[in-house]
N, CA and C atoms of all chains as a GROMACS GRO file, in nm:
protein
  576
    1UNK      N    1   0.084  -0.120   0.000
    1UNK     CA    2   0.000   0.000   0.000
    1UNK      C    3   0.088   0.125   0.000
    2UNK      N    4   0.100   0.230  -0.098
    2UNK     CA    5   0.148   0.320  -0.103
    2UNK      C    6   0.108   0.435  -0.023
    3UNK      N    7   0.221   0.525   0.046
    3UNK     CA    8   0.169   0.579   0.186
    3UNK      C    9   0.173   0.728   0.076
    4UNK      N   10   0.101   0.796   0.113
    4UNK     CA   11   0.026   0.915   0.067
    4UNK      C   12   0.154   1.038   0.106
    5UNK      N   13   0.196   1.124   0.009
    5UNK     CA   14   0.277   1.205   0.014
    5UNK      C   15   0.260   1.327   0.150
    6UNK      N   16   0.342   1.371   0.191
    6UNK     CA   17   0.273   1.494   0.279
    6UNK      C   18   0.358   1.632   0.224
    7UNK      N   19   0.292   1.795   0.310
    7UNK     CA   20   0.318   1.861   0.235
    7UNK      C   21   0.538   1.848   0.201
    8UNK      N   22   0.592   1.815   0.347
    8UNK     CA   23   0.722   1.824   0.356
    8UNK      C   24   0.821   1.730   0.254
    9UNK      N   25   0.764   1.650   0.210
    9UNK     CA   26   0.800   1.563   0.112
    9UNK      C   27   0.774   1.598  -0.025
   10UNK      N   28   0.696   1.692  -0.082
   10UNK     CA   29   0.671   1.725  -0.189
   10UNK      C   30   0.792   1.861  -0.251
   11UNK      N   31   0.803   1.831  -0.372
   11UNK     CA   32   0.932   1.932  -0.366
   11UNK      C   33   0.884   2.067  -0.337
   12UNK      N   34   0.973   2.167  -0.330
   12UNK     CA   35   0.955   2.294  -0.306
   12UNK      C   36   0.952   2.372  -0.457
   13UNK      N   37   0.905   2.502  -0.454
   13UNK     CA   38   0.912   2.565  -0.548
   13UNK      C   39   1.017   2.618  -0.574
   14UNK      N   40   1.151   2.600  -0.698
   14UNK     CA   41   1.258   2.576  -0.708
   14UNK      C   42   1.258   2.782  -0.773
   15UNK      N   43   1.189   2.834  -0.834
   15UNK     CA   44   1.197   2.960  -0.912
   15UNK      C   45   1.120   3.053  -0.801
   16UNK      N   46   1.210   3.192  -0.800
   16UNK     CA   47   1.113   3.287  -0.755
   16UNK      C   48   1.025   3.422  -0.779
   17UNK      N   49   0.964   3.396  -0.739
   17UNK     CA   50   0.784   3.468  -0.803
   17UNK      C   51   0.815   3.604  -0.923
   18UNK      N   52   0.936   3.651  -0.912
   18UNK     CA   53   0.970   3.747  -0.974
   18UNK      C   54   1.009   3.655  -1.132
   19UNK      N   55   1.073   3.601  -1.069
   19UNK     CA   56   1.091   3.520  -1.251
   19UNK      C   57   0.949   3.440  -1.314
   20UNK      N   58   0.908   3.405  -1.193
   20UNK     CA   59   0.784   3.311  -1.269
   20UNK      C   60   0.634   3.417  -1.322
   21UNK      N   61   0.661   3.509  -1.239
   21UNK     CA   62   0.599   3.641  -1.317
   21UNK      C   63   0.617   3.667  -1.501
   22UNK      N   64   0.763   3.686  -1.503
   22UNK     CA   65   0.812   3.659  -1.590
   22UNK      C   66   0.778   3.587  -1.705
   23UNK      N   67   0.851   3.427  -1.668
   23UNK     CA   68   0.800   3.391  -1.749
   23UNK      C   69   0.661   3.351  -1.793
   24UNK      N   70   0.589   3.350  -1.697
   24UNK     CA   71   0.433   3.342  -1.718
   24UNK      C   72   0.365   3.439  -1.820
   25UNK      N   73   0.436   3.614  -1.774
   25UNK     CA   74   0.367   3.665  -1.855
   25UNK      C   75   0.462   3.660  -2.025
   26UNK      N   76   0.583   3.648  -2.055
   26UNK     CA   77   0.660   3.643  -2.200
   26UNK      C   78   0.579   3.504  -2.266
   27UNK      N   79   0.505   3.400  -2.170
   27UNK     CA   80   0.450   3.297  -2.259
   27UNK      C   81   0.289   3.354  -2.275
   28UNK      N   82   0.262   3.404  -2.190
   28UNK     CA   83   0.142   3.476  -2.293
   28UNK      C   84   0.127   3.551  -2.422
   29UNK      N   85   0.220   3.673  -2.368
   29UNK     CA   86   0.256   3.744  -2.483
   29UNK      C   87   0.283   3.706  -2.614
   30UNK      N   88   0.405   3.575  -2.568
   30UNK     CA   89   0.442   3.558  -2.750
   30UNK      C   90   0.469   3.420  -2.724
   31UNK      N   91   0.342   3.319  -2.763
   31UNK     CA   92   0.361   3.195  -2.709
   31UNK      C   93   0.530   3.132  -2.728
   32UNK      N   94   0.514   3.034  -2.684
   32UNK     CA   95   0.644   2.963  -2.706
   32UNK      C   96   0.794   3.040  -2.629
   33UNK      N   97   0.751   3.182  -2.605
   33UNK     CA   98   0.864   3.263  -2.544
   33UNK      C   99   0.949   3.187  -2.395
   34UNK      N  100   0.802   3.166  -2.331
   34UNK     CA  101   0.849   3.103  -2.194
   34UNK      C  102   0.909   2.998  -2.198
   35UNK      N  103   0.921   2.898  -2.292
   35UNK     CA  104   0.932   2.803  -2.268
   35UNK      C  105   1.093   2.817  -2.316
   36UNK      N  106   1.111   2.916  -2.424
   36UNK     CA  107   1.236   2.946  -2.504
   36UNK      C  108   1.346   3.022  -2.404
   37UNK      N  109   1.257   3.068  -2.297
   37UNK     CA  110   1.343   3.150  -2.170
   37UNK      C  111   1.439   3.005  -2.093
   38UNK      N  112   1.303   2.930  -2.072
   38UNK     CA  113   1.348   2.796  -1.986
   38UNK      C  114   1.443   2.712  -2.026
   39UNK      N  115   1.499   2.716  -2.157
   39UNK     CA  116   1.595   2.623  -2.260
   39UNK      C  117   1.523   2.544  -2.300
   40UNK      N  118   1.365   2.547  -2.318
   40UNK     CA  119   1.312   2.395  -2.429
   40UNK      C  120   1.292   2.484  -2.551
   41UNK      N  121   1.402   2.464  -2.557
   41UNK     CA  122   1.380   2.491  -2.765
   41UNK      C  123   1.348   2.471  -2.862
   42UNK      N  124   1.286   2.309  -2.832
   42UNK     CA  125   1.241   2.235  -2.928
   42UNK      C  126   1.076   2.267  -2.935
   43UNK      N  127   1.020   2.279  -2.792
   43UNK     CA  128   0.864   2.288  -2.746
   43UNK      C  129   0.858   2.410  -2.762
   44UNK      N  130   0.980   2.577  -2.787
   44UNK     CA  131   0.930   2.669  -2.795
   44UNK      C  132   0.887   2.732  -2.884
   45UNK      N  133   0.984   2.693  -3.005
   45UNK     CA  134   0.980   2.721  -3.154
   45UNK      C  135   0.868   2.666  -3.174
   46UNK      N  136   0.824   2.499  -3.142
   46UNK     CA  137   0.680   2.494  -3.177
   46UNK      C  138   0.577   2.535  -3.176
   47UNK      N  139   0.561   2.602  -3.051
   47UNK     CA  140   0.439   2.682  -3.014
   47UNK      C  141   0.463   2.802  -3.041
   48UNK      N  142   0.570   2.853  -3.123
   48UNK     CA  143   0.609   2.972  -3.105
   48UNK      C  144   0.568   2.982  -3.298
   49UNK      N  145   0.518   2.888  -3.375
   49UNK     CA  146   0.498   2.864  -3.493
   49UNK      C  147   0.324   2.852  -3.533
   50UNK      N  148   0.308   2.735  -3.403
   50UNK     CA  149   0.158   2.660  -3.425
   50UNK      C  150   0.065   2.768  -3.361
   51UNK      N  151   0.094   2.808  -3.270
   51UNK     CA  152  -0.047   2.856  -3.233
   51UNK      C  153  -0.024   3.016  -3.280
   52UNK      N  154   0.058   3.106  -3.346
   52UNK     CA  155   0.034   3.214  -3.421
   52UNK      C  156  -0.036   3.190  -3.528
   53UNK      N  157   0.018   3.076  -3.609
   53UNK     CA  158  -0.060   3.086  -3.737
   53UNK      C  159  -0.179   2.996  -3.738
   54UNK      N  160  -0.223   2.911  -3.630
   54UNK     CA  161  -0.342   2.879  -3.612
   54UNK      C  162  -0.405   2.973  -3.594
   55UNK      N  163  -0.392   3.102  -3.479
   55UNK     CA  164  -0.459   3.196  -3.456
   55UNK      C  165  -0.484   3.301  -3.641
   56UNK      N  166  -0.383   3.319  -3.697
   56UNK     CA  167  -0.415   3.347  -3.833
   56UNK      C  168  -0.513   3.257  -3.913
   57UNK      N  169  -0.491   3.149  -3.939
   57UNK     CA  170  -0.587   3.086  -4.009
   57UNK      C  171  -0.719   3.100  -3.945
   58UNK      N  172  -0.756   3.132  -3.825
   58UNK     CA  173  -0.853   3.202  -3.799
   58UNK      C  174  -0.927   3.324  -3.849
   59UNK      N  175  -0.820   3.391  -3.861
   59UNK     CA  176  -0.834   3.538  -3.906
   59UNK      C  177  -0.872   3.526  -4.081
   60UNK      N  178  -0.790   3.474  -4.120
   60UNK     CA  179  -0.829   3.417  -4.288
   60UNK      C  180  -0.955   3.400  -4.259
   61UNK      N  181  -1.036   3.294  -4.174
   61UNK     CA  182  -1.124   3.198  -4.222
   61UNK      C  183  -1.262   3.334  -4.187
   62UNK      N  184  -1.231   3.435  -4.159
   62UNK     CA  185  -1.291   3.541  -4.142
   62UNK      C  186  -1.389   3.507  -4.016
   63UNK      N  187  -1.298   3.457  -3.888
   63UNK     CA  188  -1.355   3.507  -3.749
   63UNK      C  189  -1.376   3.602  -3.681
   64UNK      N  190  -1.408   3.631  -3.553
   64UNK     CA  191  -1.463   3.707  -3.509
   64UNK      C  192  -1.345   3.760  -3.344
   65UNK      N  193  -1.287   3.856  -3.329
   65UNK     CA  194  -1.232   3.870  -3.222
   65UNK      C  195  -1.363   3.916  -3.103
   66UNK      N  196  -1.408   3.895  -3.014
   66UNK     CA  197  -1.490   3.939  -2.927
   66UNK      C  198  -1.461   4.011  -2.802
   67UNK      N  199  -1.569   4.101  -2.849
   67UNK     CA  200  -1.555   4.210  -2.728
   67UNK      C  201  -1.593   4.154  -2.597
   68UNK      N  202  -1.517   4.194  -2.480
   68UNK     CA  203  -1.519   4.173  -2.317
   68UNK      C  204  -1.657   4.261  -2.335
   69UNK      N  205  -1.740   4.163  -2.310
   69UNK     CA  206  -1.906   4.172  -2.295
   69UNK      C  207  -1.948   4.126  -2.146
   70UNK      N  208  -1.963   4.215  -2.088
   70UNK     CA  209  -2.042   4.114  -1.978
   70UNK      C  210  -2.186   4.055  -1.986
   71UNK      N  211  -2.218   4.124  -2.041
   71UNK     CA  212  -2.386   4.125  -2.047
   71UNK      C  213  -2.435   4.014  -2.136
   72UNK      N  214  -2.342   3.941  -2.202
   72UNK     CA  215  -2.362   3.816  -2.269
   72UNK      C  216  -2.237   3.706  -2.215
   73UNK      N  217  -2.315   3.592  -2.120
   73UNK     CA  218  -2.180   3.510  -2.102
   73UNK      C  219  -2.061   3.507  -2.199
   74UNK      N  220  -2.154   3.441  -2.310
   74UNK     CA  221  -2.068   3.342  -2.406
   74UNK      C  222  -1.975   3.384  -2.483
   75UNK      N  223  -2.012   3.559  -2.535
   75UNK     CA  224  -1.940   3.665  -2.589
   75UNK      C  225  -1.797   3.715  -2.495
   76UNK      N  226  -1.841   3.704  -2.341
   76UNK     CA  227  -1.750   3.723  -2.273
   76UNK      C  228  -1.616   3.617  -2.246
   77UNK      N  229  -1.690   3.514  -2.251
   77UNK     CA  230  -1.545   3.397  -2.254
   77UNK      C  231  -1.482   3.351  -2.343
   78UNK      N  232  -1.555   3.359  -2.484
   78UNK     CA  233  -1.504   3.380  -2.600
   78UNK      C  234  -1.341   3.520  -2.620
   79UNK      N  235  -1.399   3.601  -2.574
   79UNK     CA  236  -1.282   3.728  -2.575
   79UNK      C  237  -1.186   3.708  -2.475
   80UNK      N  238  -1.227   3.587  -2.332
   80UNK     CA  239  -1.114   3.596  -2.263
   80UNK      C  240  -1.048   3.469  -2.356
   81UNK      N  241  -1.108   3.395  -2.446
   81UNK     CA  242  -0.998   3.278  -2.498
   81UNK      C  243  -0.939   3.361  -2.557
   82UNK      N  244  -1.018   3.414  -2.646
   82UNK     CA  245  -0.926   3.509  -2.772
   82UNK      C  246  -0.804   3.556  -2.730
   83UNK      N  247  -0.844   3.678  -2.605
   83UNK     CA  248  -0.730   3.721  -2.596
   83UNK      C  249  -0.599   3.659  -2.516
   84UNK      N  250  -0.605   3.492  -2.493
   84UNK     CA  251  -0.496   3.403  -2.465
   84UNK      C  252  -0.362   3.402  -2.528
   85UNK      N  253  -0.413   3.428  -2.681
   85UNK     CA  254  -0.267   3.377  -2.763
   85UNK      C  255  -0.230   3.541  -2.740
   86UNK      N  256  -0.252   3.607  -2.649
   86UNK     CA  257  -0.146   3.752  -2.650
   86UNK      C  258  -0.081   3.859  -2.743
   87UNK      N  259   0.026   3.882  -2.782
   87UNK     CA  260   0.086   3.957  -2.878
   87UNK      C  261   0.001   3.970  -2.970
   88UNK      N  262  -0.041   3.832  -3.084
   88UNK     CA  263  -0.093   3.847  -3.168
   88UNK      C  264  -0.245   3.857  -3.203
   89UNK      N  265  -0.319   3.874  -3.068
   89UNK     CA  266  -0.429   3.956  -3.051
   89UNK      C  267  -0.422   4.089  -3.071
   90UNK      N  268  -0.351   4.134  -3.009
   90UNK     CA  269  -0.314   4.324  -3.002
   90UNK      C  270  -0.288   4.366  -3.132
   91UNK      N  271  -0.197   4.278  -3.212
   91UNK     CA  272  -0.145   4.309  -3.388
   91UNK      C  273  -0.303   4.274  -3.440
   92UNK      N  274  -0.357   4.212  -3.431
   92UNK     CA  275  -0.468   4.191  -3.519
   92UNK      C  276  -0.521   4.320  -3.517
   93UNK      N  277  -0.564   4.335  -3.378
   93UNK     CA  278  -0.646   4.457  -3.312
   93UNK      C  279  -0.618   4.598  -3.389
   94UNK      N  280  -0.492   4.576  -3.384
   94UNK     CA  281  -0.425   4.730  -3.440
   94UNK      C  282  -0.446   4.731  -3.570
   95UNK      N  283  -0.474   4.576  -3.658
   95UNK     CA  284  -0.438   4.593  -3.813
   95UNK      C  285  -0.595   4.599  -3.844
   96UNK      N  286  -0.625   4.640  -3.744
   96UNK     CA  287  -0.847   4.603  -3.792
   96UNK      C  288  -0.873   4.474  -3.849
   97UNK      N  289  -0.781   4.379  -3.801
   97UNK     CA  290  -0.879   4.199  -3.876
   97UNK      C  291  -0.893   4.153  -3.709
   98UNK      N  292  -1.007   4.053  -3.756
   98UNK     CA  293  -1.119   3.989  -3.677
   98UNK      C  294  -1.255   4.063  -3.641
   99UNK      N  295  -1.304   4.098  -3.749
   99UNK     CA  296  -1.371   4.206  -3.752
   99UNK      C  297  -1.510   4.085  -3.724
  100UNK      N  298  -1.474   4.010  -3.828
  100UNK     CA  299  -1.582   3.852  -3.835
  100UNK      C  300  -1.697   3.873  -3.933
  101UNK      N  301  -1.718   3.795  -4.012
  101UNK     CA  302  -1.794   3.838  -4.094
  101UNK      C  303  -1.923   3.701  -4.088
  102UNK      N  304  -2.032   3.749  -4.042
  102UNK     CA  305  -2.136   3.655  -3.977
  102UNK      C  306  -2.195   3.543  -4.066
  103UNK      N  307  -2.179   3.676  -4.183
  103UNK     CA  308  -2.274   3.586  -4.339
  103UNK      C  309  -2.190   3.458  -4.391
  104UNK      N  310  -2.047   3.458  -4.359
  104UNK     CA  311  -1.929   3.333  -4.474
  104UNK      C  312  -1.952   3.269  -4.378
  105UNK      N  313  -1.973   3.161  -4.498
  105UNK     CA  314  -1.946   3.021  -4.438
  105UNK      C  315  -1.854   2.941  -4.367
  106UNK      N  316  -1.724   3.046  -4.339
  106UNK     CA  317  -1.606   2.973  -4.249
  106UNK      C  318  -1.620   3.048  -4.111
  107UNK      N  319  -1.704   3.140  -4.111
  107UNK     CA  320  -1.715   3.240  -3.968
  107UNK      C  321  -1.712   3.158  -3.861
  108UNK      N  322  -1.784   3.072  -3.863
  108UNK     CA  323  -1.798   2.959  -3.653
  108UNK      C  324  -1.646   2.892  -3.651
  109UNK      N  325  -1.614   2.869  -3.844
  109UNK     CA  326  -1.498   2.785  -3.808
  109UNK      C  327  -1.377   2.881  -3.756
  110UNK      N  328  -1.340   2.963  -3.800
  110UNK     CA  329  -1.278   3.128  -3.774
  110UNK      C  330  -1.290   3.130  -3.630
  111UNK      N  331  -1.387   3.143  -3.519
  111UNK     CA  332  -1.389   3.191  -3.423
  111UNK      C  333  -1.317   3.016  -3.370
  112UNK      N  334  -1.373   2.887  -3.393
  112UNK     CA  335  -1.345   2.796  -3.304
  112UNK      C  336  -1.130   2.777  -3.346
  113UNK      N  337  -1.116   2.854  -3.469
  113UNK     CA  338  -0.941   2.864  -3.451
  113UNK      C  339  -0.899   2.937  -3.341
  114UNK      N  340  -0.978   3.066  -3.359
  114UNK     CA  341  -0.910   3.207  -3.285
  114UNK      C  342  -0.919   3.170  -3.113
  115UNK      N  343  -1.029   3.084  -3.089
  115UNK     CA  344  -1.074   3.053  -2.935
  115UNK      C  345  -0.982   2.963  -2.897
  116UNK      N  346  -0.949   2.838  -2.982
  116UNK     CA  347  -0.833   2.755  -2.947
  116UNK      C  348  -0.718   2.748  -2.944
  117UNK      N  349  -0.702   2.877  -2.993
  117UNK     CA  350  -0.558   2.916  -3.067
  117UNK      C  351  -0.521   2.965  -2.879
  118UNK      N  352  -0.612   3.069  -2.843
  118UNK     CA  353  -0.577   3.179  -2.740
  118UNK      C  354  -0.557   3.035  -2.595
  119UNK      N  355  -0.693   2.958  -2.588
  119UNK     CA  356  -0.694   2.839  -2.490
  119UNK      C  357  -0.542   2.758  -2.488
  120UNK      N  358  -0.517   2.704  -2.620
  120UNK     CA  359  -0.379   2.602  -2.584
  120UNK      C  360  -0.301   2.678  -2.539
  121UNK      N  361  -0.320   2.798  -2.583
  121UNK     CA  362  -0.170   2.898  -2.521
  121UNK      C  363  -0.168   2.940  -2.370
  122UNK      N  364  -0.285   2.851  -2.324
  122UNK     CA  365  -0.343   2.921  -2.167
  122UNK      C  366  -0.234   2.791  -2.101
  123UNK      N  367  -0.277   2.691  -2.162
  123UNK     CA  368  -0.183   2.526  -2.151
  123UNK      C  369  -0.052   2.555  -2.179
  124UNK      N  370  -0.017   2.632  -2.251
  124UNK     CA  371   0.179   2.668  -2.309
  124UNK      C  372   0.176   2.744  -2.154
  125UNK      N  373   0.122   2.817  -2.070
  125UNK     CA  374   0.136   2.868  -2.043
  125UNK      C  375   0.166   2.845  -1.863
  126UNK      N  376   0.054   2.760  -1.833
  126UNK     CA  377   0.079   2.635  -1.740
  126UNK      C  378   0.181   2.517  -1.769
  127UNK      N  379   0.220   2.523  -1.830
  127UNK     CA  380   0.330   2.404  -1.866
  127UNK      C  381   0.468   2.490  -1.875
  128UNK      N  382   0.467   2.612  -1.905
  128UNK     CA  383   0.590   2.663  -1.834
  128UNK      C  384   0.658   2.709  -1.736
  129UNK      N  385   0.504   2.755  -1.692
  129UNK     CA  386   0.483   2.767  -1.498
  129UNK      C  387   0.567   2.618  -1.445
  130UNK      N  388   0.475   2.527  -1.444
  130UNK     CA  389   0.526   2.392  -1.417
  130UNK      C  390   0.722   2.343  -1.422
  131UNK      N  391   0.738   2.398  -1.543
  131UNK     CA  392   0.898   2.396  -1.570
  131UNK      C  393   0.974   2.508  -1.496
  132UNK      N  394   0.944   2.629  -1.514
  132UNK     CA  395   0.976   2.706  -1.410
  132UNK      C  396   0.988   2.638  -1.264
  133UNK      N  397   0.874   2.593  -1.197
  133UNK     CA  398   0.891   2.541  -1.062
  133UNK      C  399   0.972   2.422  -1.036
  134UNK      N  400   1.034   2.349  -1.149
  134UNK     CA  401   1.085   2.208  -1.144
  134UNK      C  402   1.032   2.097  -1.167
  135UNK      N  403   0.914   2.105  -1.190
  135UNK     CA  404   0.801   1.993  -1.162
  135UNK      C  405   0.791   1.906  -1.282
  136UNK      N  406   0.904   1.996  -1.368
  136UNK     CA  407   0.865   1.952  -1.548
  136UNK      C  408   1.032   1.873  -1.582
  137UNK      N  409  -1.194   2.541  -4.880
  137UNK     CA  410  -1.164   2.459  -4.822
  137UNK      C  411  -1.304   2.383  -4.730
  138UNK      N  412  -1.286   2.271  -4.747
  138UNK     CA  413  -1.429   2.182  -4.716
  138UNK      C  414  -1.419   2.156  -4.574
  139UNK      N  415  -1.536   2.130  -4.495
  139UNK     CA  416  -1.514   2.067  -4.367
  139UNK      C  417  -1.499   1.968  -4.313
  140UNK      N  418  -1.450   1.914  -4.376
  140UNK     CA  419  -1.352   1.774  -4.342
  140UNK      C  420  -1.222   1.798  -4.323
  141UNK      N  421  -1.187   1.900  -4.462
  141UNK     CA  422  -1.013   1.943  -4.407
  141UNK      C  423  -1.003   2.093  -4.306
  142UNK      N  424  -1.106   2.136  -4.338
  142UNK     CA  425  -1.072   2.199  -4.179
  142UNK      C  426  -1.091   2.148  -4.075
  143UNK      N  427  -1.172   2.091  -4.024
  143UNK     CA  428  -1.150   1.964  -3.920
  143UNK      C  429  -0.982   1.895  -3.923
  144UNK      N  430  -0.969   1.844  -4.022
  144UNK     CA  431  -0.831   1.774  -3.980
  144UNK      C  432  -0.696   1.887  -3.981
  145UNK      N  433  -0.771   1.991  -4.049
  145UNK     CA  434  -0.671   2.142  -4.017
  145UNK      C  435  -0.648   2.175  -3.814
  146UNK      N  436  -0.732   2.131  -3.850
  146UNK     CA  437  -0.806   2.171  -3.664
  146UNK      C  438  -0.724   2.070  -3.563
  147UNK      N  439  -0.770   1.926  -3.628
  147UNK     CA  440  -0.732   1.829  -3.531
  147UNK      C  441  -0.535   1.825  -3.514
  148UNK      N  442  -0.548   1.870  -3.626
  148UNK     CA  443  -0.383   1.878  -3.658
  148UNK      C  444  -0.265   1.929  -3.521
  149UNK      N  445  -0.333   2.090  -3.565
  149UNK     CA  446  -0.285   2.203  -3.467
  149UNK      C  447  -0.328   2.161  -3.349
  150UNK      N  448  -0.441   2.080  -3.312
  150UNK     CA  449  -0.442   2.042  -3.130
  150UNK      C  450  -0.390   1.922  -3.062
  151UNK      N  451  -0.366   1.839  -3.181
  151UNK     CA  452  -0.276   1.770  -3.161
  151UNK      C  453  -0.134   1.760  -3.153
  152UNK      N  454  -0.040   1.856  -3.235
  152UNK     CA  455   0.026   1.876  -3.234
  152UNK      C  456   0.110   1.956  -3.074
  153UNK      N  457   0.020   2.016  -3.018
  153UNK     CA  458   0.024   2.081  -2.899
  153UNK      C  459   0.041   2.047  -2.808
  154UNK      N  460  -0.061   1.953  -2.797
  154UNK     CA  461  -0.092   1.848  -2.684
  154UNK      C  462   0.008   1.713  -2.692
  155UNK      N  463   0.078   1.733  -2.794
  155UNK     CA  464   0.185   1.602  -2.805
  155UNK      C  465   0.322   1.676  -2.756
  156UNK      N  466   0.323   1.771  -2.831
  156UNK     CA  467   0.432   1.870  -2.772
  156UNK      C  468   0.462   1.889  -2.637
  157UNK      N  469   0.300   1.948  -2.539
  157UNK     CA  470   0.283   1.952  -2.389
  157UNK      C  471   0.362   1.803  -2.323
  158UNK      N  472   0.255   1.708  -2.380
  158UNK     CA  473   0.274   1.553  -2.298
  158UNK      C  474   0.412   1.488  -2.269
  159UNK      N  475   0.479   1.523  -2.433
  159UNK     CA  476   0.562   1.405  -2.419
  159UNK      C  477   0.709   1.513  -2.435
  160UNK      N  478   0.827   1.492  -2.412
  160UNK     CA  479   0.933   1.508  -2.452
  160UNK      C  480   1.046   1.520  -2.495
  161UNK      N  481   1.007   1.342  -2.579
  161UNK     CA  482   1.156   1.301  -2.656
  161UNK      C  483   1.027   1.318  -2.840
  162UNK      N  484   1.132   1.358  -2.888
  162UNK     CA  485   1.073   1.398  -3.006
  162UNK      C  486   1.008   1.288  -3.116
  163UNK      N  487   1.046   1.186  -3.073
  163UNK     CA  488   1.005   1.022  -3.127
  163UNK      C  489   0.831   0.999  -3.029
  164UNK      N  490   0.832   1.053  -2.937
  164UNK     CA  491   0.736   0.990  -2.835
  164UNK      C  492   0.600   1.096  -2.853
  165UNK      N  493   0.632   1.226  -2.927
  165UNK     CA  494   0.605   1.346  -2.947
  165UNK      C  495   0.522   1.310  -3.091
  166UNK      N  496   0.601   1.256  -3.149
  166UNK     CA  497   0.544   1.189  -3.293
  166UNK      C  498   0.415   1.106  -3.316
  167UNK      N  499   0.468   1.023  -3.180
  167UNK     CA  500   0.352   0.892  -3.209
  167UNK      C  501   0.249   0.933  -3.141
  168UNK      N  502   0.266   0.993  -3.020
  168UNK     CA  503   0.160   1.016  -2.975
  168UNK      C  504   0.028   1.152  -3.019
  169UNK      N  505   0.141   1.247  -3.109
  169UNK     CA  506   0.071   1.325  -3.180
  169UNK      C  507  -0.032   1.249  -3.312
  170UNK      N  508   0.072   1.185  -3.350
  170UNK     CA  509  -0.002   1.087  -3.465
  170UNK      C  510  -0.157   0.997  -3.397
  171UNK      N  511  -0.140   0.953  -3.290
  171UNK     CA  512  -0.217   0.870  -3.251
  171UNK      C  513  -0.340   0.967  -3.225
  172UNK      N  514  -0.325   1.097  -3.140
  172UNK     CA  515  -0.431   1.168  -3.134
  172UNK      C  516  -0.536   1.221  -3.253
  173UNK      N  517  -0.430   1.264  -3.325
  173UNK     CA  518  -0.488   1.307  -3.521
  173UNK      C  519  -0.557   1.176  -3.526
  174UNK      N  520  -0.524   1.100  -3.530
  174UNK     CA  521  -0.618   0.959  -3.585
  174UNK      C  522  -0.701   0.946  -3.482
  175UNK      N  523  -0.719   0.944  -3.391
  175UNK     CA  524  -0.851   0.953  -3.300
  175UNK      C  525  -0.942   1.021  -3.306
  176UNK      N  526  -0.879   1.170  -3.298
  176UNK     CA  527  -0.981   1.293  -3.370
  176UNK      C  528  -1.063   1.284  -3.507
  177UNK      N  529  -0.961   1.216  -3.612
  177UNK     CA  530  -1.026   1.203  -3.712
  177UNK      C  531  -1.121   1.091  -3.752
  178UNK      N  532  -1.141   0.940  -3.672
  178UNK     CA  533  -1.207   0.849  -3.677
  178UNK      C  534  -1.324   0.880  -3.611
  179UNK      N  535  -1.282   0.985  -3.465
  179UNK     CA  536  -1.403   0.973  -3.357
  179UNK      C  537  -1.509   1.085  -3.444
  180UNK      N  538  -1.464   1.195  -3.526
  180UNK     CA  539  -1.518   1.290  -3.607
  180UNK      C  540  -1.626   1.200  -3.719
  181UNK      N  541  -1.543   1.132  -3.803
  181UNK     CA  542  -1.615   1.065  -3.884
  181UNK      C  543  -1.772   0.964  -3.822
  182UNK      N  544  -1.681   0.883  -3.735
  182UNK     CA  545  -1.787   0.777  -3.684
  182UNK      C  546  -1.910   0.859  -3.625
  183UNK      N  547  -1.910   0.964  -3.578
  183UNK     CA  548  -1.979   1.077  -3.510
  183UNK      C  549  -2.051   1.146  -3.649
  184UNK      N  550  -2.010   1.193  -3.733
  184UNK     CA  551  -2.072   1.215  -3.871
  184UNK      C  552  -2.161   1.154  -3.906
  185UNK      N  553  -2.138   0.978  -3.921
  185UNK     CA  554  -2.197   0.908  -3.989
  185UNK      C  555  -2.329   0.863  -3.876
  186UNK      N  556  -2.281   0.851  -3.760
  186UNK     CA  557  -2.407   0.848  -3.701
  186UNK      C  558  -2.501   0.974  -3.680
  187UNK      N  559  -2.426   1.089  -3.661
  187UNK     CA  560  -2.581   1.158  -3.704
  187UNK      C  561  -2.635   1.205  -3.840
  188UNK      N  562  -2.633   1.106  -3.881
  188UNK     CA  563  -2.639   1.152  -4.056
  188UNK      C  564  -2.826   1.120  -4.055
  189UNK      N  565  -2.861   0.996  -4.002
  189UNK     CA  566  -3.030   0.995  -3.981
  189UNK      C  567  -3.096   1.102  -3.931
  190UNK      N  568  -3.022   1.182  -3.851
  190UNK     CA  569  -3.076   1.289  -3.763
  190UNK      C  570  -3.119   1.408  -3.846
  191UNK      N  571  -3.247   1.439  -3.917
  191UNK     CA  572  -3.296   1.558  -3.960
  191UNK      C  573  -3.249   1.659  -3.891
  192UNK      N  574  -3.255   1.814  -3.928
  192UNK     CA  575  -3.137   1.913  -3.876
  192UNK      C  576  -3.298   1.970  -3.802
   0.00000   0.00000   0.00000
């Protein structure tokens, strides 16, 4: 029977809060950054590839960036995925695309890139936390 | 572009991610990315074909 860990046995948090600030917020910003801070070079370039231009092929497929709505759930958690993948939310923003165009037929598919694009990067983002602390 | 290959456009990029996250020897990264794409894309289909009786 395996005896159940306690807190003193579990490792400690190896990074401090000033760096994991850090890198928490450079992997929002520009996915793959944090992880490229940490030395995984291989996992940073990837994400530092996949989820920009996933978030573009969104933008192609003529999605929708969404406004921080309160007054409509779904509009509202939609804009907090969106604005996950970071940097390249703000460039869109500035270049006027994701305007979304309701009538084309790729519009739901457009928003379900732009929403997943911003979400995995929420995961790039916890997984560098994680490496930061040692745990990875 | 049809929705079948955006779907596997789709399944691609989340797989790819999530193989990336999981695993971290670049061989283990492969298969298991591969294995997810093919799950996504069978469980998509088989899911298609059964609601295909289903009037909209």
């Amino acid at each position: 029977m395996g005896s159940k860990s306690t807190t003193a046995e579990r490792p400690r948090a190896s990074a401090e809060p000033g760096r994991l600030a850090i890198v928490c917020g450079l992997a929002w910003l520009i996915p793959g950054a944090g992880h490229l801070l940490l030395g995984r070079r291989q996992k940073g370039l990837i994400f530092l590839v996949a989820l920009p231009l996933m978030f573009g092929i969104g933008l192609w497929l003529q999605g929708r960036l969404f406004p921080l709505d309160m007054s409509d759930p779904l509009v509202f958690l939609g804009a907090i995925a969106n604005r996950g993948i970071g940097a390249p939310y703000f460039l869109a923003r500035w270049m006027d695309a994701g305007a979304g165009t309701v009538t084309a037929v790729s519009y739901e598919y457009g928003n379900t890139f732009l929403m997943t694009a911003g979400l995995l990067n929420f995961l790039v983002i916890v997984d560098a936390f994680d490496v930061a602390m040692g745990r990875k | 572009m049809s929705h079948f290959w955006l779907m596997a456009l789709f399944a691609f990029f989340v797989s790819l991610v999530f193989a990336v996250l999981l695993r971290d020897e670049p061989r283990e990264q492969l298969k298991t990315g591969a294995m997810m794409l093919g799950g996504f894309m069978v469980t998509a289909y088989v899911l298609g074909w059964l609601m295909y009786p289903f009037p909209l």
